[in-house]
RODO-2510 file (C-alpha; in nm, 4 decimals, decimal comma):
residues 558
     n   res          X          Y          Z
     1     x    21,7266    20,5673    17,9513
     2     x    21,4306    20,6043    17,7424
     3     x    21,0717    20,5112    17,8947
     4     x    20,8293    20,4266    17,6635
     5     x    20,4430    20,3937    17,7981
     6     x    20,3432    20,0621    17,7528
     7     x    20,1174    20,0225    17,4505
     8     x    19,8351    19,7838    17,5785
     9     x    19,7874    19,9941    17,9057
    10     x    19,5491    20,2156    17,8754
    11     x    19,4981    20,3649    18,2099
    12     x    19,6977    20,7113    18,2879
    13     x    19,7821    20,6298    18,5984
    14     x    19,9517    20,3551    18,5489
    15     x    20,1918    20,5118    18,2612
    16     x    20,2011    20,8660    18,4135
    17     x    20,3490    20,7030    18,7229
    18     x    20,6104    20,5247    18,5442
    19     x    20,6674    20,7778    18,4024
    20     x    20,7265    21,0313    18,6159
    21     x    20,8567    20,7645    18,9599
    22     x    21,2555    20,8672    18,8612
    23     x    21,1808    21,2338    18,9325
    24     x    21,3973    21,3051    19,2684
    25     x    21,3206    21,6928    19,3253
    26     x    21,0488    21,8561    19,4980
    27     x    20,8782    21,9714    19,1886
    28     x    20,8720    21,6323    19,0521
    29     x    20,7418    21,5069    19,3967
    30     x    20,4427    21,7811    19,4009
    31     x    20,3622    21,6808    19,0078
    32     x    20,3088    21,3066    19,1068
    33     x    20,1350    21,3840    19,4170
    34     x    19,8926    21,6077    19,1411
    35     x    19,8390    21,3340    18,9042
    36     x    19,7984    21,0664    19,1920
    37     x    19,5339    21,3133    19,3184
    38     x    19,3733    21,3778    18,9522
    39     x    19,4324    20,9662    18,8789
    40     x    19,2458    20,9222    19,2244
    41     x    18,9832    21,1256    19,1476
    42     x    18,9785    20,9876    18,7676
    43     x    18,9450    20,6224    18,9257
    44     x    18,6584    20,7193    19,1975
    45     x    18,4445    20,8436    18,8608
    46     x    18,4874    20,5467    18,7219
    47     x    18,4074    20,3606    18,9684
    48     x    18,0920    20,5674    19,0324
    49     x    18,0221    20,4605    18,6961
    50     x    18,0784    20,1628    18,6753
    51     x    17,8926    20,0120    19,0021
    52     x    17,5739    20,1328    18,9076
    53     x    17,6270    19,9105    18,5979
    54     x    17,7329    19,6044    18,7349
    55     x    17,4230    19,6504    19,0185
    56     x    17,1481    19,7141    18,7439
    57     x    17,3388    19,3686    18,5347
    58     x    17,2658    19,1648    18,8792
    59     x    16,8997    19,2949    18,9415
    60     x    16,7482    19,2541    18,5848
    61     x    16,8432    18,8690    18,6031
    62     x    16,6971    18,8457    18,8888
    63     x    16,3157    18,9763    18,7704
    64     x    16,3840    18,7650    18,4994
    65     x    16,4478    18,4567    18,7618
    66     x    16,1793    18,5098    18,9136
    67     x    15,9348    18,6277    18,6201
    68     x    16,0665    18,2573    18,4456
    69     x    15,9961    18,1263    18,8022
    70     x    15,6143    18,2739    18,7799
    71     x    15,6076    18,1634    18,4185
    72     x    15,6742    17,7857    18,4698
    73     x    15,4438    17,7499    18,7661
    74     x    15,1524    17,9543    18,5881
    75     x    15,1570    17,7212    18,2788
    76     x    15,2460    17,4038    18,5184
    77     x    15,0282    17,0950    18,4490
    78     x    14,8847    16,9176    18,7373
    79     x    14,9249    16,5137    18,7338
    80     x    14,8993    16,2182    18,9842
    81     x    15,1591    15,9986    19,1499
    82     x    14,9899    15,6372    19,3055
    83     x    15,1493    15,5021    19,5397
    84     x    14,9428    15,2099    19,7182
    85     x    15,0357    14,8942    19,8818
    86     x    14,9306    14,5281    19,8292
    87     x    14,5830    14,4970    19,7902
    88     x    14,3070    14,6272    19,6965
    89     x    14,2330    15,0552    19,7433
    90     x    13,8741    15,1043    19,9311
    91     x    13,6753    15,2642    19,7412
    92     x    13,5729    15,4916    20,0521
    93     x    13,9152    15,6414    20,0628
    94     x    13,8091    15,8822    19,7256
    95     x    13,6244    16,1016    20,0026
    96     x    13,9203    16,2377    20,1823
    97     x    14,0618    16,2782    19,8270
    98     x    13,7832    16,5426    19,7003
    99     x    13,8457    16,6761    20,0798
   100     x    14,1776    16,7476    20,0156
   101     x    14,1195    16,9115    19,6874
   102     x    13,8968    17,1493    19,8428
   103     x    14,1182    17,2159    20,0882
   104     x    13,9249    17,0512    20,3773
   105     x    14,0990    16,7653    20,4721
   106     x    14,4685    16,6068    20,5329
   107     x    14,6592    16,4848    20,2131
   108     x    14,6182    16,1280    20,1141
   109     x    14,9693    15,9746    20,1257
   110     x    14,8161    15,7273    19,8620
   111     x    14,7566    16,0040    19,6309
   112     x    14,9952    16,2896    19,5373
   113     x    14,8840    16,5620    19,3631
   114     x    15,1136    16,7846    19,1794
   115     x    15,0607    17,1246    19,1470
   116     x    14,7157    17,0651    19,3452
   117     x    14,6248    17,4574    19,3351
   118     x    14,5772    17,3918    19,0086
   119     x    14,2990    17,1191    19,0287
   120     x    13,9404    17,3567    19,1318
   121     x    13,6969    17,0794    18,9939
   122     x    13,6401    16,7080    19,1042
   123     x    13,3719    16,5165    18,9010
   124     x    13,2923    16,1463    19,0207
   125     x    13,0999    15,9028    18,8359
   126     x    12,9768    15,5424    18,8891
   127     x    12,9291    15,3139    18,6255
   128     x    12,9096    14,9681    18,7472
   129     x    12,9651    14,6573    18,5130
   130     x    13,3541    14,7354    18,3968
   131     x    13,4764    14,3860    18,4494
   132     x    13,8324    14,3254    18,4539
   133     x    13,9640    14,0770    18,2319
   134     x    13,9434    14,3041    17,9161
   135     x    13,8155    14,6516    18,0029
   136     x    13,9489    14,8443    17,6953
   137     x    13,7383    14,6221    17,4523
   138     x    13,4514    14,6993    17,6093
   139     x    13,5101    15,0930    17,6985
   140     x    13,7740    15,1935    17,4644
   141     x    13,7257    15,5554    17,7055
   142     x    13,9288    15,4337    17,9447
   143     x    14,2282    15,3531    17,7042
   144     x    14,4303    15,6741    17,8380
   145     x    14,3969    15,5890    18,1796
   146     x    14,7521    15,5350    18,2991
   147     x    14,6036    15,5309    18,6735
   148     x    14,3945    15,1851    18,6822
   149     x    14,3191    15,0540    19,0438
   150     x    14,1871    14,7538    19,2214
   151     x    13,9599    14,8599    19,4777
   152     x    13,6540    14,6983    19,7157
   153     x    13,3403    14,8693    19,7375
   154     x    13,2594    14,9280    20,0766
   155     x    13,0545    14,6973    20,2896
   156     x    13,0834    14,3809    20,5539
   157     x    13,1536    13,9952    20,5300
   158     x    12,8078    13,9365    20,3888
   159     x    12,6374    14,2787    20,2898
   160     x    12,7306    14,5598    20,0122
   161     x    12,7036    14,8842    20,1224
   162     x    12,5918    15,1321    19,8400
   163     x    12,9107    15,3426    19,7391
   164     x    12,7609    15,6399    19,6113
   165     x    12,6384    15,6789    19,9533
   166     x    12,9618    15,6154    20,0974
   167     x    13,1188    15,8772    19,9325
   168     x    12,8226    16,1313    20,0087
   169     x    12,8464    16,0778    20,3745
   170     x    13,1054    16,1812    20,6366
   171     x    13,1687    16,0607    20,9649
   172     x    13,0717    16,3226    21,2563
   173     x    13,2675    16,4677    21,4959
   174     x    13,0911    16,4338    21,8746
   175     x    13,0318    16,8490    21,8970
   176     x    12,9077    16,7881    21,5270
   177     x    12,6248    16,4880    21,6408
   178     x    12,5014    16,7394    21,9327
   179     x    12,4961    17,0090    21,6678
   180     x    12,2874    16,7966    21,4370
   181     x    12,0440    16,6589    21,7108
   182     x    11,9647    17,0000    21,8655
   183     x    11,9137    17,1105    21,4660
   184     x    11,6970    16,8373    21,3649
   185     x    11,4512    16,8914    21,6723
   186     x    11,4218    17,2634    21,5728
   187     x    11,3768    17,1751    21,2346
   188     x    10,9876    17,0593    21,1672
   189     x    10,8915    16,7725    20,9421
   190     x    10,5517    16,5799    20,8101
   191     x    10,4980    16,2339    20,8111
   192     x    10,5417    16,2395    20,4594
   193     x    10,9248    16,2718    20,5067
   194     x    10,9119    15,9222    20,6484
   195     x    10,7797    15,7711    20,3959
   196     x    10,9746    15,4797    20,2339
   197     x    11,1545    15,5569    19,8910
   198     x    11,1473    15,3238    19,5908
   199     x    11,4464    15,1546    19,6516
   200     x    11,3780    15,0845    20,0260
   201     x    11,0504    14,9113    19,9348
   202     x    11,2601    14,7337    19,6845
   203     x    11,5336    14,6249    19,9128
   204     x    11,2815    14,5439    20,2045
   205     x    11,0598    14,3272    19,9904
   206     x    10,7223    14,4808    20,0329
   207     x    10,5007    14,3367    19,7578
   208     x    10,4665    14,4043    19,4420
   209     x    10,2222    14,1494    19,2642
   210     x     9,9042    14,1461    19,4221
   211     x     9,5720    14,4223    19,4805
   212     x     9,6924    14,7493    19,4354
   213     x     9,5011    14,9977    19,6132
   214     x     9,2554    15,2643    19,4412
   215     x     9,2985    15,6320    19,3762
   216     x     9,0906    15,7754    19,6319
   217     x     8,7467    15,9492    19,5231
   218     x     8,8282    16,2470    19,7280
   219     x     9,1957    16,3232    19,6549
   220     x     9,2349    16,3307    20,0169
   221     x     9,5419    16,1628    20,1850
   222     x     9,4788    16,0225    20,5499
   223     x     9,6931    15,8111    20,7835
   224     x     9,6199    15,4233    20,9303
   225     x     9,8270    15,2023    21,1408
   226     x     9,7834    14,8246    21,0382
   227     x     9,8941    14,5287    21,2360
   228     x     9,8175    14,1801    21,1803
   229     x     9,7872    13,8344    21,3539
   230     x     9,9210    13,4880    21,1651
   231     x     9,8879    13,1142    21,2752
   232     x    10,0682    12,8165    21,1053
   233     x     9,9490    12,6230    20,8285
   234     x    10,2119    12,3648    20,7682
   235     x    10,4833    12,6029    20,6174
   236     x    10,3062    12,8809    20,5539
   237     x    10,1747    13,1732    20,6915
   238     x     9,7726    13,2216    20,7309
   239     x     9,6023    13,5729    20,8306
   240     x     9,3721    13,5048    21,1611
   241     x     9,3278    13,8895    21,2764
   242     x     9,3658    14,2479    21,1336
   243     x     9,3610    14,5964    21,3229
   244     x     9,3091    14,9084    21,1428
   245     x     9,3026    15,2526    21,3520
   246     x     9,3205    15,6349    21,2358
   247     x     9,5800    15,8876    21,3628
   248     x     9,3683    15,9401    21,6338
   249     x     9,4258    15,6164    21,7452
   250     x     9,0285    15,5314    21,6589
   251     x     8,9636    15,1599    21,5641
   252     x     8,8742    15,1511    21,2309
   253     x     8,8216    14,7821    21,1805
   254     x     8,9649    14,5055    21,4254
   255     x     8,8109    14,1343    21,2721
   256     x     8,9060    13,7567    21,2762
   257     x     8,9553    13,5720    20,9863
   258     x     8,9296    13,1879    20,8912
   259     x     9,1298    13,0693    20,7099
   260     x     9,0687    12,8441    20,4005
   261     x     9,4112    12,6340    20,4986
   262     x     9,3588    12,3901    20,7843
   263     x     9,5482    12,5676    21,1171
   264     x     9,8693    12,3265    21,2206
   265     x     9,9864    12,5807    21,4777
   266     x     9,8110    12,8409    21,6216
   267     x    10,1529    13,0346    21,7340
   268     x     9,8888    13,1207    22,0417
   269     x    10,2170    13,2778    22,2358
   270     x    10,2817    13,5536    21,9697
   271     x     9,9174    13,5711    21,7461
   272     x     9,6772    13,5545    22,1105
   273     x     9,4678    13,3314    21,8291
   274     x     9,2963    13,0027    21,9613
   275     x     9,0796    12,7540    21,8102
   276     x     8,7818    12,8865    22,0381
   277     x     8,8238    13,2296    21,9136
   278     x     8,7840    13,1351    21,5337
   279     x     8,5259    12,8518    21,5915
   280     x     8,2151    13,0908    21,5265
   281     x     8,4517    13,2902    21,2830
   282     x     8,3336    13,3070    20,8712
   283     x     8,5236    13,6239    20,7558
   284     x     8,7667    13,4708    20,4283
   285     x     9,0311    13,6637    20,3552
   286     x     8,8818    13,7610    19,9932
   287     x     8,6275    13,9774    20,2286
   288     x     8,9309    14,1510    20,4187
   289     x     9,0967    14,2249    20,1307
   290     x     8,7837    14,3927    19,9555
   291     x     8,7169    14,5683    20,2995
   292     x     9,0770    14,7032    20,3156
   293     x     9,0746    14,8059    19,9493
   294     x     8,7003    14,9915    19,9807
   295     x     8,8774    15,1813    20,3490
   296     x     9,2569    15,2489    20,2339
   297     x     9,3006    15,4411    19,9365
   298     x     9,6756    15,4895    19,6801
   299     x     9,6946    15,8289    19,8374
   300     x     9,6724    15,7270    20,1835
   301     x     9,9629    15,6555    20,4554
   302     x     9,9832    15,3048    20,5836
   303     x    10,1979    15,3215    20,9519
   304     x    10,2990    14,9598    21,1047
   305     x    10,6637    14,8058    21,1904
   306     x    10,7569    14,5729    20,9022
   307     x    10,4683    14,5713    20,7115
   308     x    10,5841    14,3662    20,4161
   309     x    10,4380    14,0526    20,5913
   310     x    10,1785    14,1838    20,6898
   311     x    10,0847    14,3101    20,3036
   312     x    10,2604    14,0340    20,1450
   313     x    10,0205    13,7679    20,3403
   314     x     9,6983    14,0020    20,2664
   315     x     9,8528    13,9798    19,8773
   316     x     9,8001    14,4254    19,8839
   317     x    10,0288    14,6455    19,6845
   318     x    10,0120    14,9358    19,8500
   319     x    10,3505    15,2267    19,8086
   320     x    10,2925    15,4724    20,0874
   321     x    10,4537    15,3259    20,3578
   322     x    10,6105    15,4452    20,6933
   323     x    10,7949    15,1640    20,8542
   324     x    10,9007    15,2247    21,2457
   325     x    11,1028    14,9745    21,2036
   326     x    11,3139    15,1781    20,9415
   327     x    11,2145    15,5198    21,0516
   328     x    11,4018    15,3683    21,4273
   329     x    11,7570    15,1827    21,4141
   330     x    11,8808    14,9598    21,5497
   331     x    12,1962    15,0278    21,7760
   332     x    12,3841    14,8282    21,5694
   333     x    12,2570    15,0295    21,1987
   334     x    12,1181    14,8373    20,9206
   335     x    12,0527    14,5705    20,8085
   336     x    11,9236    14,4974    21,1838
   337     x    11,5816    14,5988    21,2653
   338     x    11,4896    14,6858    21,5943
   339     x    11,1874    14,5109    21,7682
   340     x    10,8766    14,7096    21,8445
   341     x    10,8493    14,5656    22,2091
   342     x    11,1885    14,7215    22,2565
   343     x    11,0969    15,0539    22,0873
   344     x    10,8140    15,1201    22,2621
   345     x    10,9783    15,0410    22,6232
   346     x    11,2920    15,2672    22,4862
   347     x    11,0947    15,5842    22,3196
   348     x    10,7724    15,5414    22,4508
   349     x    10,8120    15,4142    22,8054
   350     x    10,5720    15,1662    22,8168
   351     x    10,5259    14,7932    22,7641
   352     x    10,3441    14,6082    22,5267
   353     x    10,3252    14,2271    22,4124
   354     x    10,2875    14,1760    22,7933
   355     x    10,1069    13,8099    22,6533
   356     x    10,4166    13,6994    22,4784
   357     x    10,5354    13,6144    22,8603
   358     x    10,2115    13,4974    22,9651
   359     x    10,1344    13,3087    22,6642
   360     x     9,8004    13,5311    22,5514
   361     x    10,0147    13,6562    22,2357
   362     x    10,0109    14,0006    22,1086
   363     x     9,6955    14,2190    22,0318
   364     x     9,7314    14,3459    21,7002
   365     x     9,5311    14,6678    21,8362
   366     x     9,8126    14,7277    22,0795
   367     x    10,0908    14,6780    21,8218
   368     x     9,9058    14,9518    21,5855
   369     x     9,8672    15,2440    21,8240
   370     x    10,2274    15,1551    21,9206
   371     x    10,3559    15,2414    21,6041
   372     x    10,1214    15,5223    21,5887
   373     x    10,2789    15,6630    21,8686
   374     x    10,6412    15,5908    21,7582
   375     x    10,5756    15,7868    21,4306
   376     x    10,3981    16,1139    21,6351
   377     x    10,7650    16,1290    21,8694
   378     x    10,9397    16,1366    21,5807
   379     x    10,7582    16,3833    21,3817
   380     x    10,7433    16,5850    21,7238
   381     x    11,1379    16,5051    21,8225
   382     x    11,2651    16,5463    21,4465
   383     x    11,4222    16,3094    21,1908
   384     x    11,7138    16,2456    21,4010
   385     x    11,5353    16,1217    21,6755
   386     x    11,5670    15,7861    21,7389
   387     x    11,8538    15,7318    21,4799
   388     x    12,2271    15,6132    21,5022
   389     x    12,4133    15,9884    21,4118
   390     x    12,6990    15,9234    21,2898
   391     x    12,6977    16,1223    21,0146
   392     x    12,6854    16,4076    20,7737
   393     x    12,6612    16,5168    20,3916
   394     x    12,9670    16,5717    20,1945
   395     x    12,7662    16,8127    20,0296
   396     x    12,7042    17,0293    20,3355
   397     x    13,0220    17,0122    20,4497
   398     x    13,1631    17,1169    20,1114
   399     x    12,9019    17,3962    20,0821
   400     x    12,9860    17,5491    20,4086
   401     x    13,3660    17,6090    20,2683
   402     x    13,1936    17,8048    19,9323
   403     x    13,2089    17,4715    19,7404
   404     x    12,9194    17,4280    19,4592
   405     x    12,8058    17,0833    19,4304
   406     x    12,5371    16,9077    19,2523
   407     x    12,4201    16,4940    19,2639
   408     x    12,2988    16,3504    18,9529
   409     x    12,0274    16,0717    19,1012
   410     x    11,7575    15,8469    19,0174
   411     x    11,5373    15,9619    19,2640
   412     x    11,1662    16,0600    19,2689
   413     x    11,2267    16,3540    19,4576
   414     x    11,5239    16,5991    19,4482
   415     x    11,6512    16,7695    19,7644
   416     x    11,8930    17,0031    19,8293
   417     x    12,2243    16,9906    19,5622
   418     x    12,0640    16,6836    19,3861
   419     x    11,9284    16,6614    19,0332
   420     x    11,6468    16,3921    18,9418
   421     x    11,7237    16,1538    18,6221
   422     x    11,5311    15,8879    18,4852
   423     x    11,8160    15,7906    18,2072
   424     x    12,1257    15,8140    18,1264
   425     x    12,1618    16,1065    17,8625
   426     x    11,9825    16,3158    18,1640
   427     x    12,3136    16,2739    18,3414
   428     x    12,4945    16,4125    18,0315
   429     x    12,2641    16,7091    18,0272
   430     x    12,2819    16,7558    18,4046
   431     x    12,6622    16,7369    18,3533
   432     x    12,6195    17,0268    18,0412
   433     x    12,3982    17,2284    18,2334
   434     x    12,5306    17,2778    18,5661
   435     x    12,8245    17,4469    18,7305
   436     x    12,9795    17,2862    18,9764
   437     x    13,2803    17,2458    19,1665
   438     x    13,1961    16,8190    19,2823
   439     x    12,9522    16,6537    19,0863
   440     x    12,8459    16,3306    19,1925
   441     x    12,6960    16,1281    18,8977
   442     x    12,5949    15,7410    18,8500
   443     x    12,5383    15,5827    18,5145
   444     x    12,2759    15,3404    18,5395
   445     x    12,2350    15,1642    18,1933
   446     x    12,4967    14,9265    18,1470
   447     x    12,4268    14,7817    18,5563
   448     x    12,0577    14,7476    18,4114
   449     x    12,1072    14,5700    18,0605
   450     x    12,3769    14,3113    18,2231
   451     x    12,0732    14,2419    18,5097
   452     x    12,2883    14,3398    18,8113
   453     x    12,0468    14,5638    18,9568
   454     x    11,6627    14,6084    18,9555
   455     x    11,5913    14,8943    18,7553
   456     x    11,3823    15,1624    18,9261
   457     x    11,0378    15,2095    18,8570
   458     x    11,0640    15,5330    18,6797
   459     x    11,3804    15,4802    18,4540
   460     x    11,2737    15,5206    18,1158
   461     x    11,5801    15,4366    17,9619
   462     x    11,6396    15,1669    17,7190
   463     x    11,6444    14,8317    17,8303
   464     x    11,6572    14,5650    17,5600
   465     x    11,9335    14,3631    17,8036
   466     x    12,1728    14,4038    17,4692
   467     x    12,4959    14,4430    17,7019
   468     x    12,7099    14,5071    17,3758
   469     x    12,4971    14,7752    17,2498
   470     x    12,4706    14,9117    17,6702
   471     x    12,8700    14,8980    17,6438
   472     x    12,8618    15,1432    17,3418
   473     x    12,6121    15,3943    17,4952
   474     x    12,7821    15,4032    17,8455
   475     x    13,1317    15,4571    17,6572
   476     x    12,9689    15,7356    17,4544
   477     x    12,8174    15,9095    17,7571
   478     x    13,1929    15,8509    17,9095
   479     x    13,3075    16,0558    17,6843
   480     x    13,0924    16,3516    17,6508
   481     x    13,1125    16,3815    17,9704
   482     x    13,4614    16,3901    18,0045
   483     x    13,5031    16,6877    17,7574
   484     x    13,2365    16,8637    17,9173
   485     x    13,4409    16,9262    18,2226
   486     x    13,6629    17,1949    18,3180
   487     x    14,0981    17,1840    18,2367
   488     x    14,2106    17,0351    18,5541
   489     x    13,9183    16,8662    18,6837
   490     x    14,0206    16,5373    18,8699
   491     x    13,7953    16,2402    18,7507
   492     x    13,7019    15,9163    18,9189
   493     x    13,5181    15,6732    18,7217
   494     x    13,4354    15,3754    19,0038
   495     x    13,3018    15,0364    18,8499
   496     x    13,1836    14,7299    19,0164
   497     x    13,3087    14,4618    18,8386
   498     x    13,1963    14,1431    18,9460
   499     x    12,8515    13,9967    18,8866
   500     x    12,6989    14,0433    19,1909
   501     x    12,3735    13,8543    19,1546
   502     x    12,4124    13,4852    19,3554
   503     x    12,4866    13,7194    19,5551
   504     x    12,1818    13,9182    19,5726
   505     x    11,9900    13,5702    19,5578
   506     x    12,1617    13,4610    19,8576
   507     x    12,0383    13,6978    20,0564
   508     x    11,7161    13,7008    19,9564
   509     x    11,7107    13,2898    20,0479
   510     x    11,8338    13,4042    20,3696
   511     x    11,6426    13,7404    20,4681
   512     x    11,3296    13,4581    20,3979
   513     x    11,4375    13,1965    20,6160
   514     x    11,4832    13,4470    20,9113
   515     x    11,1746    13,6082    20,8635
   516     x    10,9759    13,2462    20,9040
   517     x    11,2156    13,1662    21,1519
   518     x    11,1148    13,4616    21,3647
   519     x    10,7501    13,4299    21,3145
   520     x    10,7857    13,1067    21,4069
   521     x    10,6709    12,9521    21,0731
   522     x    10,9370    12,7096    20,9981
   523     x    10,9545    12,3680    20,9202
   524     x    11,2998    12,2924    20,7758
   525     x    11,1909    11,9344    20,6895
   526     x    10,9283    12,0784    20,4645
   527     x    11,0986    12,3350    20,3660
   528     x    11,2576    12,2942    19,9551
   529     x    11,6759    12,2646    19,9611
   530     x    11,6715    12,5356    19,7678
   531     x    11,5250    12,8132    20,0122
   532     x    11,6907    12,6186    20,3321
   533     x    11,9441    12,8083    20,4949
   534     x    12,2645    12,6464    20,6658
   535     x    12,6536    12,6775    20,6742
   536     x    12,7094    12,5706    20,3347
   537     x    12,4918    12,8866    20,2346
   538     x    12,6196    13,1246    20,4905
   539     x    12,9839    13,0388    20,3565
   540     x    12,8654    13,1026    19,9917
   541     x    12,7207    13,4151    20,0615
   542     x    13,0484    13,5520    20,2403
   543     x    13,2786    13,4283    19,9414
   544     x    13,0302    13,5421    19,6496
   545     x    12,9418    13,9047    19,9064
   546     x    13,3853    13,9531    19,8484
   547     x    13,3536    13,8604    19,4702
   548     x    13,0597    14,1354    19,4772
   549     x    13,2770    14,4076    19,6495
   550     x    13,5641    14,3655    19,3712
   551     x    13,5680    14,6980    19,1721
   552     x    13,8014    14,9116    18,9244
   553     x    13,8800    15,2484    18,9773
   554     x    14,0284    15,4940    18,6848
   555     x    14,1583    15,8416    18,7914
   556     x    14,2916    16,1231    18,5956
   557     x    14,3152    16,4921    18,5381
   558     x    14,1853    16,6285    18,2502
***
């Protein structure tokens, strides 16, 4: 039989074999145990060759898995998922947000963040006056905006809390309050750091029409504690005594006063005023007035517990003020005031207003060195002292972790991380010229033009109450800013977006009404509808405070 090798195998083993299997003698048998040895051998080569192959093959693709794998996630895009429930997102919950960007607090399960490493930069601004039944018209910026929220600005039943200071503050930790009180008592201050700001003389009401007190000849800034006595006339209040002492606690001036208006009530329980004691009396208060004005200068420090009556009565404008009944809270915060009777029995261990149970009234003397006192403590104790801690800086937590921040605000004064800005195209420049990893800005000129707010006394912005043309400058500032920040930054443009002014007048009606009621100058049956308070009121001001805390929220990563 002829054996012919089979043409499509090419390996010798197989067709020497076949070959060479019929061979029955020895010699045969040695020759296939020889080529079974040299086709071993042949096979083990190839093998050796041929595994090193394959094994390089398998190890290229994967470095170029995982180079592809590196690839995609260097050039991944960061973006948002929203997920939020019914109603409306407060506005407070953005400060756990820029925690968790910086890696400081716990993820937000109402905001994901995808690819977070990615996002190094948070920039929030406030631009109040985005209503919502057509925002795009108005701010065509905010067109690409896919995440639009309803929020509520923070605040209670009846009172709006300011939300840039929301966001800038963070609750404390116990260890954290301890930490801050011991701090604060090492840390020395003047009394010029407890002086009220703009705004707070704003907000309080101190007086702004009226006498306004003199540069001083000198230059020289000194220190007085006022107090005054009123009695009744009909519904209004009349000054019968005022008490003027230095630091020292020296009495500068202490004098009666008649008034011009006849005296229905002589309030003799809280004032200590009779008709005996002002029956020899002629000082008018035109001559107290000039006598305060020739004795307290512009430059000097005026120390007394809610003196807004006090100056409001005497019809003085006067700016530097230190209020103890600001510079001390009360245990329940703002907007409650504490009493001074109860301050200076808490801080200062002693009583005073011992007549208010006797029925000889209050010595306006007394009352003055009391503050006096209150304001040396606290200066001596630290700002702290006498405060409700609850508290601390977003800034100086964030700064602690190596994050750069900066504030863009209209204040007169910058501290620490905070830029002052008397317009809006500062904040544009502020925005241009620093580098920072949170910047906190608030655009000011559309809340001014549409009359929600009061503007402060040095914006020198334009204000021509044109709220078209205000639209067209905020949404240009919108979007300078905007391109001025860093890829990836994560912006937050918060909006109030109701009018919030009945709102603002409602309280004012009401913070009157109290303030007669408590100094016992109320006669409701004199008293105009219009600046009454009752139920009617109190349930206006609760329904137009929740208009008032409606906002709009627009979030995205650039």
């Amino acid at each position: 039989m002829n054996l012919m090798p089979d043409p499509t195998t090419d390996e010798p083993l197989s067709s020497t074999a076949s070959r060479l299997s019929i061979s029955q003698d020895d010699a045969g048998r040695s020759q296939v145990r020889e080529l079974l040895m040299d086709d071993a051998s042949a096979v083990s080569e190839e093998d050796a060759i041929d595994v090193p192959t394959q094994h390089k093959r398998r190890r290229s693709s994967a470095k170029e898995k995982v180079h592809k794998k590196k690839l995609k996630k260097k050039n991944a895009v960061p973006s948002l998922v929203i997920d939020l429930k019914e109603g409306r997102l407060p506005v407070k919950n953005i400060r756990p947000l820029i925690l968790q960007v910086f890696n400081v607090g716990q993820k937000q399960s109402w905001c994901k963040i995808e690819h977070p490493e990615k996002v190094k930069n948070v920039c929030v601004c406030f631009a109040h006056g985005i209503e919502e039944k057509d925002p795009i018209k108005e701010l065509p910026f905010i067109q690409n905006f896919t995440n639009v929220i309803k929020s509520v600005l923070p605040g209670s039943k009846d009172y709006l809390y300011d939300p840039l200071n929301t966001i800038c503050s963070l609750p404390l930790t116990k260890n954290e309050k301890k930490a801050i009180l011991d701090k604060s008592k090492s840390e020395k201050i003047t009394i010029k750091d407890l002086l009220l700001g703009e705004k707070q003389l704003q907000e309080l009401e101190y007086p702004t029409v009226g006498s306004k007190t003199k540069p001083s000849p000198t230059g020289q800034s000194r220190i007085f504690a006022l107090d005054c006595e009123f009695c009744k006339a009909e519904n209004i209040h009349v000054l019968t005594r005022i008490s003027l002492i230095d630091f020292d606690g020296n009495v500068v001036f202490d004098e009666l006063v008649k008034p011009v208006e006849e005296i229905t009530d002589y309030v003799t329980k809280y004032s200590g005023i009779t008709k005996e004691l002002l029956q020899d009396v002629n000082t008018s208060i035109e001559q107290i007035q000039q006598l305060f004005l020739e004795t307290v200068f512009q430059e000097d420090i005026l120390v007394g517990h809610s003196l807004e009556s006090d100056l409001r009565v005497m019809k003085i404008v006067h700016e530097k003020i230190v209020d103890t009944a600001i510079t001390y809270e009360h245990a329940r915060g703002p907007p409650s005031k504490p009493s001074l009777r109860w301050l200076t029995k808490t801080f200062l261990g002693r009583e005073i207003q011992a007549g208010e149970d006797n029925g000889n009234g209050h010595s306006s003397v007394e009352d003055a060195k009391a503050c006096l006192d209150l304001v040396k403590l606290k200066i001596q104790e630290g700002r702290c002292f006498g405060t409700n801690v609850g508290e601390i800086p977003i800034f100086e937590r964030l700064t602690q972790k190596g994050v750069k921040p900066f504030l863009a605000a209209y204040t007169p004064q910058a501290s620490a991380n905070e830029v002052v800005v008397t317009n809006d195209d500062d904040i544009v420049e502020a925005v241009q010229s620093h580098t920072a990893d949170l910047s906190i800005i608030e655009l000011k000129d559309l809340q001014y033009n549409l009359q929600w707010d009061t503007p402060s006394e040095f914006y020198d912005g334009i204000l021509d109450y044109n709220v078209t043309e205000a639209y067209k400058r905020t949404n240009s500032r919108l979007e300078s800013i905007y391109k001025l920040l860093p890829e990836h930054t994560l912006f937050i443009l918060i909006s109030q977006s109701s009018n919030p002014t009945v709102m603002q007048k409602l309280r004012k009606i009401r913070g009157n009404f109290q303030r007669l009621e408590r100094e016992g100058v109320l006669d409701l049956s004199q008293l105009p509808k219009e600046e009454s308070w009752d139920a009617d009121k109190s349930d206006q001001l609760v329904a137009e405070t929740t208009k008032a805390r409606e906002s709009l929220m627009f979030i995205k990563i650039t």
